[in-house]
Every structure is written in C-alpha cells, then in structure tokens.
C-alpha atoms as a printed R data frame, in Angstrom:
    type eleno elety resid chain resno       x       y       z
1   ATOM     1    CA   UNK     A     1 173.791 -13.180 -32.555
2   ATOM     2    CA   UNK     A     2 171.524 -10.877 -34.927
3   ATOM     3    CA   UNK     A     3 168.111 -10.066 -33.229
4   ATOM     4    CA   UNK     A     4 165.214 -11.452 -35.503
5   ATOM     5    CA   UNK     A     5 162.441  -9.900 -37.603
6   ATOM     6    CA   UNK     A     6 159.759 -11.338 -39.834
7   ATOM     7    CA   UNK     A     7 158.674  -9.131 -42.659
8   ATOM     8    CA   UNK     A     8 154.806 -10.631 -43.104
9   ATOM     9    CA   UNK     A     9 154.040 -10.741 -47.270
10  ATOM    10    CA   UNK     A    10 152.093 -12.850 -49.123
11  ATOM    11    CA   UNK     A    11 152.416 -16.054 -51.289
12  ATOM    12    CA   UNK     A    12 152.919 -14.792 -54.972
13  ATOM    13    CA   UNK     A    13 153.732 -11.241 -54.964
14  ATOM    14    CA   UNK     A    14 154.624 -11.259 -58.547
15  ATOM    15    CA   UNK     A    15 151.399  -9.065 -59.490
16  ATOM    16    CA   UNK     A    16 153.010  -5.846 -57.449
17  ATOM    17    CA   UNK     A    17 155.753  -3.302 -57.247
18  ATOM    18    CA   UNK     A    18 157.469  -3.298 -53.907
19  ATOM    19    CA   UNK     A    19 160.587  -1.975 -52.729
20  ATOM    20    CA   UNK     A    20 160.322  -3.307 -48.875
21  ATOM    21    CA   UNK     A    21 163.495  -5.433 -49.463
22  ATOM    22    CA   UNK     A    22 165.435  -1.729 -49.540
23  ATOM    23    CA   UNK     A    23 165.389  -1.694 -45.671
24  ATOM    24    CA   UNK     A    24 166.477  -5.213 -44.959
25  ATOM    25    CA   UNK     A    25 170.319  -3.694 -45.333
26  ATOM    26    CA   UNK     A    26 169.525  -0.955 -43.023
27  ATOM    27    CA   UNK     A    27 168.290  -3.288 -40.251
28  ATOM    28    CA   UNK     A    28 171.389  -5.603 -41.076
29  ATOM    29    CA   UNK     A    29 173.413  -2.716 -40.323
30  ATOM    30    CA   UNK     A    30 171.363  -2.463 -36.681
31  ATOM    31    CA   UNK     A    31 172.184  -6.057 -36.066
32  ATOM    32    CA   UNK     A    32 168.487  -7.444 -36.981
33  ATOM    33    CA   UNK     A    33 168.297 -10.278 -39.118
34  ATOM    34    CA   UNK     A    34 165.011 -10.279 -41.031
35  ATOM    35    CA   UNK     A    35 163.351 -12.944 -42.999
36  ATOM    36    CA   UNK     A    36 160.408 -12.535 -45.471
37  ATOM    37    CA   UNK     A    37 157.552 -15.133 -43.932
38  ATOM    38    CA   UNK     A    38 154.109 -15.018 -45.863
39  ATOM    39    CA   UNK     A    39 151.071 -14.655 -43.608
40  ATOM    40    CA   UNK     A    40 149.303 -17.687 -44.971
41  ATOM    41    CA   UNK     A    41 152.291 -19.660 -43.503
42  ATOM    42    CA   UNK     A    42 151.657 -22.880 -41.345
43  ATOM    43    CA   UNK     A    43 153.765 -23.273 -38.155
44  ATOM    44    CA   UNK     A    44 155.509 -19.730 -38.876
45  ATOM    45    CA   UNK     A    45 157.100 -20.169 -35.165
46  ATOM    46    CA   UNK     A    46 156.165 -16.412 -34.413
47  ATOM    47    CA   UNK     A    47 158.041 -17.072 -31.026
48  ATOM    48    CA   UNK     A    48 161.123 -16.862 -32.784
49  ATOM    49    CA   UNK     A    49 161.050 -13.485 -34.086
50  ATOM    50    CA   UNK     A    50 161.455 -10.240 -32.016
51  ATOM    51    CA   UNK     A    51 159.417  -8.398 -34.387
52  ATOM    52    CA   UNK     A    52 157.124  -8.839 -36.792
53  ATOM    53    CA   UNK     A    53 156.331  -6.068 -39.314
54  ATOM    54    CA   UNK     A    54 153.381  -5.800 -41.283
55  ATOM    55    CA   UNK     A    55 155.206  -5.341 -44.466
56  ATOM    56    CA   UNK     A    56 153.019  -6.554 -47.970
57  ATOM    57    CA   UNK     A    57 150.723  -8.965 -47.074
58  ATOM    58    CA   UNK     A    58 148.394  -7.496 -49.745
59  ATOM    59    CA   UNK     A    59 146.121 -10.134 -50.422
60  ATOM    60    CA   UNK     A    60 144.378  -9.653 -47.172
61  ATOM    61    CA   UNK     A    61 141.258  -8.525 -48.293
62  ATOM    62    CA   UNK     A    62 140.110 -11.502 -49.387
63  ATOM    63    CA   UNK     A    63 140.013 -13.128 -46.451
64  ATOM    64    CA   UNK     A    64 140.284 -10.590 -43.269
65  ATOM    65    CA   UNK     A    65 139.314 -12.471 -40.483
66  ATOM    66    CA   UNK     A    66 141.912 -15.205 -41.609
67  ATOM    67    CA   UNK     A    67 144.238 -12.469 -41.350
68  ATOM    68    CA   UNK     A    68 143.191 -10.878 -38.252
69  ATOM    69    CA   UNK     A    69 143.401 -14.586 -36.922
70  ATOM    70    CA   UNK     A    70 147.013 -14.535 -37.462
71  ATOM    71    CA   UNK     A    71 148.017 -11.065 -36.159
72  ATOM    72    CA   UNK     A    72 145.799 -11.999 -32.970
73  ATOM    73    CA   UNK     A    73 148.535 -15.107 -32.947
74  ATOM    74    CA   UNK     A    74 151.117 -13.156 -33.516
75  ATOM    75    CA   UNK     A    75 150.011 -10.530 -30.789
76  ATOM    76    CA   UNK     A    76 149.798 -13.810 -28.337
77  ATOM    77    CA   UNK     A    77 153.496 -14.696 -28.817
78  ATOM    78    CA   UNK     A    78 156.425 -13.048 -27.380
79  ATOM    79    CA   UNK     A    79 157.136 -11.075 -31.011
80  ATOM    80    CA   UNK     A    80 156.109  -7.392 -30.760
81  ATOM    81    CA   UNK     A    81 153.465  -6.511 -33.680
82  ATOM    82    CA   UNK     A    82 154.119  -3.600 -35.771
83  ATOM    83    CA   UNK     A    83 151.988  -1.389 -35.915
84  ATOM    84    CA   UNK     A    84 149.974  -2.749 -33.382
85  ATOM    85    CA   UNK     A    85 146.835  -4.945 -33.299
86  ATOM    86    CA   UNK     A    86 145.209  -2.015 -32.017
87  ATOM    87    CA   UNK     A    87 145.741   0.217 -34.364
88  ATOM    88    CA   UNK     A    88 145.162  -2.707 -37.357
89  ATOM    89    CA   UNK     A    89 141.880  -3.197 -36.325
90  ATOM    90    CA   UNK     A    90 140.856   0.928 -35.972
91  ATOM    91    CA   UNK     A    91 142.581   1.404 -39.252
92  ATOM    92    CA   UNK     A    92 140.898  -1.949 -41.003
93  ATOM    93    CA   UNK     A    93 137.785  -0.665 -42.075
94  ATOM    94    CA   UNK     A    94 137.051   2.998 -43.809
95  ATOM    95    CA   UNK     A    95 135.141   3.625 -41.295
96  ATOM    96    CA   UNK     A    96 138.046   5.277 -39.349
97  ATOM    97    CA   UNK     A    97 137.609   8.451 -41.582
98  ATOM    98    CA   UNK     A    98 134.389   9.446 -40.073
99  ATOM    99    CA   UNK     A    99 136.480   9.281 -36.505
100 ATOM   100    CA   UNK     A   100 139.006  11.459 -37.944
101 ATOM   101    CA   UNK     A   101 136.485  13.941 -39.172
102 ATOM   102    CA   UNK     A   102 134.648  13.630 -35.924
103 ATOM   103    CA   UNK     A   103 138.488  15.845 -34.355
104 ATOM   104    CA   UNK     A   104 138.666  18.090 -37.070
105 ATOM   105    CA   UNK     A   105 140.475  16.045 -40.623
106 ATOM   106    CA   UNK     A   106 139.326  17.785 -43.302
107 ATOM   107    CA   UNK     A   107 138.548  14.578 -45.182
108 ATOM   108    CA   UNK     A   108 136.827  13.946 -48.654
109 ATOM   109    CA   UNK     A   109 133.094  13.822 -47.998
110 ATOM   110    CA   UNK     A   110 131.445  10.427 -47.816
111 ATOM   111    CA   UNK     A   111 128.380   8.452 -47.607
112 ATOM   112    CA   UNK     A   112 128.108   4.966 -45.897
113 ATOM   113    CA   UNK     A   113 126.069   1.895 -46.410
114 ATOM   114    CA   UNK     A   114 125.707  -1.278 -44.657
115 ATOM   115    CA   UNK     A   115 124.274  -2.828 -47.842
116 ATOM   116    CA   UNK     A   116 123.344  -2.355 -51.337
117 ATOM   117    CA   UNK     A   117 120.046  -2.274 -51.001
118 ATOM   118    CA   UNK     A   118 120.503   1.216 -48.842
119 ATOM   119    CA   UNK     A   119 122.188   3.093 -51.631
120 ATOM   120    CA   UNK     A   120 120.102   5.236 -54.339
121 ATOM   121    CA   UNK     A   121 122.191   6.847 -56.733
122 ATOM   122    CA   UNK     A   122 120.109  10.004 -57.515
123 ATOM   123    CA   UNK     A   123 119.982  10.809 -54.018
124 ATOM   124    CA   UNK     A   124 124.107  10.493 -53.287
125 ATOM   125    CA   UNK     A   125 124.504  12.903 -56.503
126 ATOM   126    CA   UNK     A   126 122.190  14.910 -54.675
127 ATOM   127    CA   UNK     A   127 124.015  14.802 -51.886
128 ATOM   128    CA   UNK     A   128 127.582  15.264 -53.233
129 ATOM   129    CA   UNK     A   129 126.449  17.616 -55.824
130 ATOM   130    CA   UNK     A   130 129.218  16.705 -58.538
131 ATOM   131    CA   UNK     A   131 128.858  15.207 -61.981
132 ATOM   132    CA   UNK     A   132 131.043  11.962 -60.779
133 ATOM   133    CA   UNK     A   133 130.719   9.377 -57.571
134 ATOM   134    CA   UNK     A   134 133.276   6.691 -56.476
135 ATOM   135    CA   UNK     A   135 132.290   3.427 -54.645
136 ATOM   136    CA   UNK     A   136 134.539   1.569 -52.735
137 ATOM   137    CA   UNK     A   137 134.357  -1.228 -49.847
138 ATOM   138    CA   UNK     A   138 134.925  -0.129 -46.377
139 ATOM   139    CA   UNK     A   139 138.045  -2.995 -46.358
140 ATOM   140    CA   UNK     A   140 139.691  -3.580 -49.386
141 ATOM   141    CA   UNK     A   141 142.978  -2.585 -50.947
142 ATOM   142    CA   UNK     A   142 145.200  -1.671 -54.336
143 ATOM   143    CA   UNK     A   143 141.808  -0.165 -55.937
144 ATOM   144    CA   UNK     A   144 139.947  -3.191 -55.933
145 ATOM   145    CA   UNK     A   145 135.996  -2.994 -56.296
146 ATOM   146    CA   UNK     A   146 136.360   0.565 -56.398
147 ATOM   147    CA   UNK     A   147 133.783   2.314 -59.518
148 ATOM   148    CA   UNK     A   148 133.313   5.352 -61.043
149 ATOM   149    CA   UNK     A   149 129.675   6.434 -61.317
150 ATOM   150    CA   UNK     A   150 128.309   9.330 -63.486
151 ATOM   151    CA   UNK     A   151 124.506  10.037 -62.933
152 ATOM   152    CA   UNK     A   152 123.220   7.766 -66.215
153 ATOM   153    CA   UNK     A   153 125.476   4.866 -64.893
154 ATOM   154    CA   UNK     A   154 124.224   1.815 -67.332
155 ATOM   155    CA   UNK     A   155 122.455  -0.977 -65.859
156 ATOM   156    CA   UNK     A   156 125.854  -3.248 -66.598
157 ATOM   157    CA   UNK     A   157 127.695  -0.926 -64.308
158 ATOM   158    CA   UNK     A   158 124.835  -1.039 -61.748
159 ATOM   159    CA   UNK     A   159 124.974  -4.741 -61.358
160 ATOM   160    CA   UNK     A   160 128.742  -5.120 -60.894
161 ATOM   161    CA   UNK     A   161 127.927  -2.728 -58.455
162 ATOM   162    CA   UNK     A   162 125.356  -4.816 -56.514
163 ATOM   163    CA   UNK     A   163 127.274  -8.316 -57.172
164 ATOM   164    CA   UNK     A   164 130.840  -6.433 -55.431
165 ATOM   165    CA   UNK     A   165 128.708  -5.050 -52.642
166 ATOM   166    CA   UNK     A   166 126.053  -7.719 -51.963
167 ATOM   167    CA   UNK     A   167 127.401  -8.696 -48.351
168 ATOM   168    CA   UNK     A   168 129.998  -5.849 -47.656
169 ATOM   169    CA   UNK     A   169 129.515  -2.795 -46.697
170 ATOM   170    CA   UNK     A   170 131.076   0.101 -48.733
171 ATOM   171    CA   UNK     A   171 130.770   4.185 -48.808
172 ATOM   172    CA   UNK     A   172 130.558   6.629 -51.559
173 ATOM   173    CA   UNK     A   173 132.617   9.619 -52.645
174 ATOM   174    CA   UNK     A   174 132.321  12.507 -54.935
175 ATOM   175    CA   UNK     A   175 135.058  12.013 -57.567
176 ATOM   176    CA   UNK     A   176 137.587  14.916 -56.795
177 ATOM   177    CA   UNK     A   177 138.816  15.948 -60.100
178 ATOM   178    CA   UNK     A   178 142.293  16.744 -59.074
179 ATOM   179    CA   UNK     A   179 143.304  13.811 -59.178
180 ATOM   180    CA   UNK     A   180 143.430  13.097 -62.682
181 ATOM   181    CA   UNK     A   181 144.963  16.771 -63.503
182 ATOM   182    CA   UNK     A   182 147.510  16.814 -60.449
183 ATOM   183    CA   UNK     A   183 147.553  13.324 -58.791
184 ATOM   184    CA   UNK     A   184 147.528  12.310 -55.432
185 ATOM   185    CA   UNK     A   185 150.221  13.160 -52.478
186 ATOM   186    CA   UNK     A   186 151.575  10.806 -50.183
187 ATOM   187    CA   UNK     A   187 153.151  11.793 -46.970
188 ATOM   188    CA   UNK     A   188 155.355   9.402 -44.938
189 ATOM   189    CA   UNK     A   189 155.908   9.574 -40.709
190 ATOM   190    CA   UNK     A   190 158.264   7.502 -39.526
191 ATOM   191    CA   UNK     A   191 158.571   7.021 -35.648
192 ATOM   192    CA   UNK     A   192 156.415   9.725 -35.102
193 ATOM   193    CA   UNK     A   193 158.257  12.488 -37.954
194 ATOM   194    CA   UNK     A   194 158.129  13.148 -41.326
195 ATOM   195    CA   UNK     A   195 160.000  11.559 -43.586
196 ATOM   196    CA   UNK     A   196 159.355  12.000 -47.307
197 ATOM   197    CA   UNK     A   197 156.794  12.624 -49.694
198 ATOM   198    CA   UNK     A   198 155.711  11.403 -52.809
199 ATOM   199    CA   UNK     A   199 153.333  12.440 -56.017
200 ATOM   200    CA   UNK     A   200 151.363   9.485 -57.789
201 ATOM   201    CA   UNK     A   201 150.010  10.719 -61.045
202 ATOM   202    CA   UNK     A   202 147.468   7.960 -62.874
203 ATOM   203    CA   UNK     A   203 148.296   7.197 -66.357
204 ATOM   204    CA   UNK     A   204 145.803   9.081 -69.400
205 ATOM   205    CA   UNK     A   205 142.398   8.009 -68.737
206 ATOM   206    CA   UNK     A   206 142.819   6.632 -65.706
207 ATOM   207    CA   UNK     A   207 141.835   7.748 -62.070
208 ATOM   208    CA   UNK     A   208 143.780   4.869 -60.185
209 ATOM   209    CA   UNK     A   209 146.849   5.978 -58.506
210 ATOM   210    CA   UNK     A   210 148.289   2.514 -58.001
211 ATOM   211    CA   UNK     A   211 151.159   2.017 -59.946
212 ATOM   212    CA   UNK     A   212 150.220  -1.465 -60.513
213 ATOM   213    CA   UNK     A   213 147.864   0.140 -62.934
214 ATOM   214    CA   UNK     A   214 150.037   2.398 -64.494
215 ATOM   215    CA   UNK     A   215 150.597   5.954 -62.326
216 ATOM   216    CA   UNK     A   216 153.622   7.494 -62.019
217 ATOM   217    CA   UNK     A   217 155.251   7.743 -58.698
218 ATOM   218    CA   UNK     A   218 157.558  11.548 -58.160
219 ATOM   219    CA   UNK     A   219 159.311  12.336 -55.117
220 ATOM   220    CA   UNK     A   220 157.770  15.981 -54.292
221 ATOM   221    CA   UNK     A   221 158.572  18.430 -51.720
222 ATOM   222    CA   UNK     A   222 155.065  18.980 -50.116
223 ATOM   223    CA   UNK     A   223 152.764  21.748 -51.346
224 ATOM   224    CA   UNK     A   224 152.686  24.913 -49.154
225 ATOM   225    CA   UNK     A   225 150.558  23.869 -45.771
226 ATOM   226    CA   UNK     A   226 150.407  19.924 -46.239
227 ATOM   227    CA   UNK     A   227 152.944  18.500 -44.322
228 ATOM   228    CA   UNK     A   228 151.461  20.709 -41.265
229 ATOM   229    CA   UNK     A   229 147.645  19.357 -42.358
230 ATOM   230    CA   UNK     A   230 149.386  15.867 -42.552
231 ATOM   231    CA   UNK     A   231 151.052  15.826 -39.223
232 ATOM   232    CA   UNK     A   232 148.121  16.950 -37.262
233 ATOM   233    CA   UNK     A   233 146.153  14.067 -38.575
234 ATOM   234    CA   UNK     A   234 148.678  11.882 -37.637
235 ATOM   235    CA   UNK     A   235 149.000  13.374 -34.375
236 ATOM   236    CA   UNK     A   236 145.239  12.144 -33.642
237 ATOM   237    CA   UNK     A   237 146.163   8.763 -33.797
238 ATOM   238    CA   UNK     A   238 146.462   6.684 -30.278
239 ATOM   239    CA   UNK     A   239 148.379   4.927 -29.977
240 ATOM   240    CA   UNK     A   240 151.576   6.341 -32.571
241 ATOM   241    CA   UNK     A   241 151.979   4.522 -35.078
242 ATOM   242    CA   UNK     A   242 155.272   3.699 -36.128
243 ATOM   243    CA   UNK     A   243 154.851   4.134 -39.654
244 ATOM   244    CA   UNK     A   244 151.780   6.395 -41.444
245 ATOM   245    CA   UNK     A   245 151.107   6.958 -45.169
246 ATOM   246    CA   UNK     A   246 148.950   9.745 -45.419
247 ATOM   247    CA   UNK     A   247 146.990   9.890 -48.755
248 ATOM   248    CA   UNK     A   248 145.321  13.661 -49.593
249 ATOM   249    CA   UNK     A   249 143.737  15.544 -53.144
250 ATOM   250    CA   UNK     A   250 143.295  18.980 -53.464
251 ATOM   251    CA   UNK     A   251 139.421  19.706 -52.935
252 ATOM   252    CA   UNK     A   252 137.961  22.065 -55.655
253 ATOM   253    CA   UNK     A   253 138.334  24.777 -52.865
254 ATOM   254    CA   UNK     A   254 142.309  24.128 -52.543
255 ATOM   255    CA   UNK     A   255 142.142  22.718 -49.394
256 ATOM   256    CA   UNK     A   256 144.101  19.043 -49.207
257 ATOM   257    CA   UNK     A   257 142.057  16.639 -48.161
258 ATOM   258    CA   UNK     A   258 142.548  12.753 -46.596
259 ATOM   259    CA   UNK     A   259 141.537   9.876 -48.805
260 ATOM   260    CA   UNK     A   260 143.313   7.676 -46.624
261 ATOM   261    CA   UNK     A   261 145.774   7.254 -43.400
262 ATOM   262    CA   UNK     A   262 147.403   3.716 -43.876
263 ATOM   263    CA   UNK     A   263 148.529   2.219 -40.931
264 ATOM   264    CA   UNK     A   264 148.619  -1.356 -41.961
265 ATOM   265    CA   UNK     A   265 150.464  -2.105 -44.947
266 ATOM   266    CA   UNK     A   266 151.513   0.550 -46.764
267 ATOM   267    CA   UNK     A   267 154.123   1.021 -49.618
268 ATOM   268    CA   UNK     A   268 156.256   3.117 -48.535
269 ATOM   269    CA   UNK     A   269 158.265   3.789 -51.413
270 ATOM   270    CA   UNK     A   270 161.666   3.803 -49.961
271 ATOM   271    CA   UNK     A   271 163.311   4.212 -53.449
272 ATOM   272    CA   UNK     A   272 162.064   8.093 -53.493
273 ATOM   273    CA   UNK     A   273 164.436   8.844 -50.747
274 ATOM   274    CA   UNK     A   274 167.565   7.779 -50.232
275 ATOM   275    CA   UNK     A   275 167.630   7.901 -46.303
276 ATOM   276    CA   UNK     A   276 163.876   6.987 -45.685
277 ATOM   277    CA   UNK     A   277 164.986   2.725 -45.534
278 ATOM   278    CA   UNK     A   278 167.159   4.020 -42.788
279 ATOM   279    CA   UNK     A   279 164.847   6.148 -41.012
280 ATOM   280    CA   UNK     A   280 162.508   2.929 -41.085
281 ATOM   281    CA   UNK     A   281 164.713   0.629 -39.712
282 ATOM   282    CA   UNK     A   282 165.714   3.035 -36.752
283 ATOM   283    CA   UNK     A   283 161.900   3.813 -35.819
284 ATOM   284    CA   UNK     A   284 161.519   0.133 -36.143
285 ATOM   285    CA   UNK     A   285 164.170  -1.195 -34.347
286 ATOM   286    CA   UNK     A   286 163.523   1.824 -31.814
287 ATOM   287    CA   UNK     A   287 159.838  -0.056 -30.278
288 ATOM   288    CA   UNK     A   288 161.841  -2.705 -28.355
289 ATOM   289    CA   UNK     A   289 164.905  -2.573 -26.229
C-alpha cells in the first residue's frame, strides 16, 4: 500500500502560479501517495497521513493564528509536519532577520515598529540615508501591504499606510535599487544542499518580484560568492529545515544581501530544474523511516 502525504493549499488558488503538483510524480515513484487537502478543511483526518507538507497554503496571512491552530493539530497527530512547527513559528514573523543578523547574515538594513504611531518618516530616511523606503508587515506574504515611500510621500499614501498598519506591527527598509535593474536571486536547499537557483526580474515600473504581478522568473547559475553566502545562512538555522528559499539583492556595495529565508511555504519553482521535484521528494520522503 502507498504511504500517505497531504500537500496543505488553500481553497481557491486560482489567483497564483504554482508548480507544486510537479513533485507529486516523483513521490509516486517513492511509493507515497499524496493528496492536495486545503488548510481551512473540516475533519481533514490528519491521522491518516504520514506527512504533511506545508505546500501553498498562501492565504495564511489573513488569519495566522487560525493557521497556527491547525499546524499545532497537525503537530498533535501521528503525521510528521514539514518543516516543523518549530521552525514555522521562528520563521512566521520578520522578526527572524534581526536573529540572523545577530550570527553574522549580512541582511538588508531594517527598522521595526510595534505600531504606527512609532514610525516618523523623516527620521527612517535619516536613518537609511537613501532617496526610497519600503514598508512591509512583520507576517504577511506575495507582496501584500508592502509600500514604497519617497521622502514627500502624499498624505493619500500616508493613510493607507496607517489604515494597513493600525494593529500590526511592520519594519522598514531602504529600497535597494538593484532590484529593479538586476532582480532578485533565489537560492533553493533541499535536505540540507543546494539545489537550484533562480532570477526574478519585476516587470517595467515595477519593484515586485512576484510573478503574480508580472516578474520574470530565469533559472541562473549563482553569481560568484552567493551560493557560499546562502549556505552559511542556512546553516544557522536549528533545527534543518528540509526545504529553504533564500531571497538576496545586491547592496549598492556588491555585497548580496537576505531579504528573506522562507521556511514555510515557499514556491519553489520546480519547473527551473528538471531534477529539483526529485530532489524534493527524496529530502521529503527522507524525514521518516
């Protein structure tokens, strides 16, 4: 009989690109059935599944302890968790990236606020010393909430500000112009080694590098030194993780620097190499016996 494993996802996932489904042959091929269950499910029957992978339940932002309700259920039942509730909850808020920083990430810069009444725009320019900020919420996801701030931000921009961040805490960047002129890289470790890489390049105009909003995604052969910056961050992380995205710009210095480590549910754009569905399934597969 095939071994069992639910790939978590969400209700309507017709709003995003995902290529997740590429690895369900590959863990066919290791004798693991797998079955796509949405999070929001009633009566999922966790109990019945091996495994449960945290595949594209992308929606989760809206209502995070909901979700952390249902990994903690998950965690409960005999199904192993993957990654692991551990490392969901150090990874769930931005927060993490001071941590890293803290052992020696060269991360982008960033300032943090509880709430909205902390912040005070001419004194984060002042801090960052650049001619553009970005905002964005300690949890959230896909680019959502995130703004662009130059230092005569309108009062229109100001109060979408203050309505987004009312009651959530959120942290402030300077806007690292690289990533509109060479994009940002994407490095993938599966089961503890490197798999692939990618480039995602926003569309004219844009700075998003979602290609929900129109980037283009290349499969790249790391820059000279990133893939050794890459794996040390990921080497940091306790417990491994069996899958990392590691998100990094080029600083106006050259240096690459983290914008993110996603341990949760990240795209992990199988369709850019042909082996790394494979590679997944076996690191997978690999965390029970």
């Amino acid at each position: 009989m095939p071994r069992r494993c639910a790939f978590l996802t969400m209700d309507d996932m017709s709003d995003f690109v995902t290529d997740a489904d590429l690895s369900i042959a590959p863990m066919n091929a290791l004798g693991w059935d797998v079955q796509m269950v949405p999070w929001r499910a009633r009566n999922a029957g966790w109990d019945d599944f091996e495994l449960v992978y945290i595949c594209t339940p992308w929606d989760y932002p809206d209502d995070v302890h909901g979700f952390l309700d249902v990994l903690e259920e998950i965690d409960r039942s005999s199904a192993k968790l993957v990654n692991s509730l551990d490392l969901v909850r150090w990874n769930l808020e931005k927060t993490y990236l001071r941590e890293l920083e803290s052992h020696g990430a060269a991360v982008v810069p960033s300032l943090w606020y509880s709430r909205i009444d902390e912040f005070d725009l001419e004194a984060a320019f002042a801090a960052h010393d650049v001619e553009s900020l970005v905002a964005k919420p300690v949890v959230g996801a896909n680019a959502a909430d995130t703004f662009v701030l130059d230092r005569s931000a309108d009062t229109k921009v100001m109060t979408s500000l203050a309505s987004a961040f009312e009651d959530r805490a959120f942290f402030v960047q300077p806007f690292i112009e690289s990533i509109r002129t060479e994009g940002e890289y994407s490095l993938f470790f599966l089961g503890g080694r490197y798999s692939h890489a990618i480039l995602k390049a926003p569309k004219a105009g844009d700075f998003r590098t979602q290609e929900e909003h129109g980037a283009r995604i290349m499969a790249v052969e790391p820059p000279v030194g990133l893939e050794r910056t890459a794996r040390n961050i990921v080497d940091m992380v306790e417990p491994r993780p069996v899958y990392v995205r590691a998100d990094f710009v080029r600083g106006d210095d050259g240096r690459f620097l983290l914008m993110e480590l996603e341990l949760i549910e990240p795209s992990l754009y199988f369709r850019t190499d042909p082996e790394s569905a494979r590679r997944f399934a076996m690191a997978l597969t690999g965390t029970v016996a």
